[in-house]
C-alpha angles and dihedrals in degrees: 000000000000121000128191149174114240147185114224120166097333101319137087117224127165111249146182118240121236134159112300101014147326130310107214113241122203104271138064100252143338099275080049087053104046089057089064105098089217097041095120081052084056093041091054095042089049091053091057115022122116120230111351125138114340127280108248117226119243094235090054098060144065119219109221135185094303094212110040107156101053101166082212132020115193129184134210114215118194097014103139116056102233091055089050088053097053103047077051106240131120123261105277129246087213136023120270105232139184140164133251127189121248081244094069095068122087144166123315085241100034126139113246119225130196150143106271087230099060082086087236106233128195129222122173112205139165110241118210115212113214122235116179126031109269132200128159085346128173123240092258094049092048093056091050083057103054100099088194155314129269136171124260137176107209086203103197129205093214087176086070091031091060085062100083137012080249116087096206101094086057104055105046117071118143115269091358096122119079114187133176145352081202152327125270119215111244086228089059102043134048121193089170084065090053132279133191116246101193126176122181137168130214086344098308116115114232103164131027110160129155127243081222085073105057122113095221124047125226087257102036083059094049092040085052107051082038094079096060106035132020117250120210142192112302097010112138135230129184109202093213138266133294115229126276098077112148100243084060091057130099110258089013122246133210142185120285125198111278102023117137116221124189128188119192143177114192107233095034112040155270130271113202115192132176120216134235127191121188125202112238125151095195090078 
């Protein structure tokens, strides 16, 4: 099953999708909807219920970020081994993590702003969606607690990220974070099997990696973070890049204004964001 966040008449609801549109669930929006204890009960009911609320067109609605109130949003960096190889380190014994804020994500079509000095970088992930409360979880219960998959493109100012030893500065950034269109349903969708996790810009394809590559699992991440801090419904993880990120590249290659970037996972959807450089020579 697919679930989304959408604008509809002024209003955002969390919604199913079904051909031809979305029927509205009741919550406003999927963060809104994974805190409800019983939201798996509504998700089932809505796929076969007869009647109900009207379906919404397609063409009459807006899909938004689908989970916008994460209380916590953590990041795997090097977790696919071509990438670790070109940013010239050795496979991990343990995952590289770090935090965002629930303000750097946006829209699966913003538009992307930034200073034209802060060298724009791309990274195409998978991003998990929490279901169930976990805490010191195993690897299998923290499988049975992931509600669904999105997409997600963890843009990174490496200007600012060259700063420190600490990546933080450079990857959170207010609205640089698209994520969507929707959320997949973990019974409905295996990385473990093997996804595509494609990047391109203006039409030209810079990473293509496989989910069947990482070197931590969904649930082994989620097993993992688990044991220091207490992960909860709705909360987001994005599982890391594969390689062909521009910082990576020889010489290396960044963003430009106007450029189009879309990041894209077969099975679950495409984000498609334009990007905006200001000039600001305070940065």
């Amino acid at each position: 099953m697919k679930l989304a966040t959408i604008r509809h008449d002024g209003t955002t609801t969390a919604a199913l999708v079904v051909d031809g549109g979305y029927r509205p669930l009741p919550a406003h929006n999927l963060s809104d909807l994974l805190a409800l204890p019983e939201w798996k009960g509504i998700v089932r009911e809505a796929t076969s219920v007869q009647g109900g609320p009207a379906i919404i067109p397609a063409a009459d609605a807006t899909l938004l970020n689908p989970v916008p109130a994460p209380g916590k949003v953590i990041c795997c960096g090097l977790n696919y081994s071509d990438h670790i190889r070109e940013m010239g380190r050795e496979l991990p014994e343990y995952p590289t993590l770090f935090a965002k804020f629930a303000d750097t994500l946006t829209d699966p079509d913003a538009q992307i702003v930034a200073d034209e000095s802060v060298d724009l970088d791309w990274e195409a992930e998978l991003a998990v969606v929490v279901g169930t409360t976990l805490k010191d979880a195993s690897e299998d219960e923290a499988a049975a607690a992931i509600a669904g998959y999105t997409v997600a493109n963890d843009v990174s100012m490496r200007h600012w990220q060259r700063r420190t030893l600490q990546w933080f500065q450079g990857k959170a950034f207010d609205a640089t974070t698209p994520l969507g269109p929707v959320m997949v349903t973990a019974d409905s969708i295996d990385p473990e099997a093997g996804l595509e996790v494609i990047c391109a810009v203006n039409g030209e394809v810079l990473q293509r990696g496989n989910t069947k590559t990482l070197v931590f699992s969904a649930a082994k991440l989620l097993a993992y973070i688990s044991t220091f801090t207490v992960l909860r419904p709705g909360d987001v993880v994005l599982t890391g890049t594969p390689g062909g990120v521009g910082m990576g590249m020889v010489p290396p290659r960044f963003l430009k204004d106007g450029d189009e970037m879309t990041t894209e996972i077969p099975g679950i959807g495409t984000l498609t964001n334009r990007i905006t450089l200001r000039v600001n020579a305070t940065l």
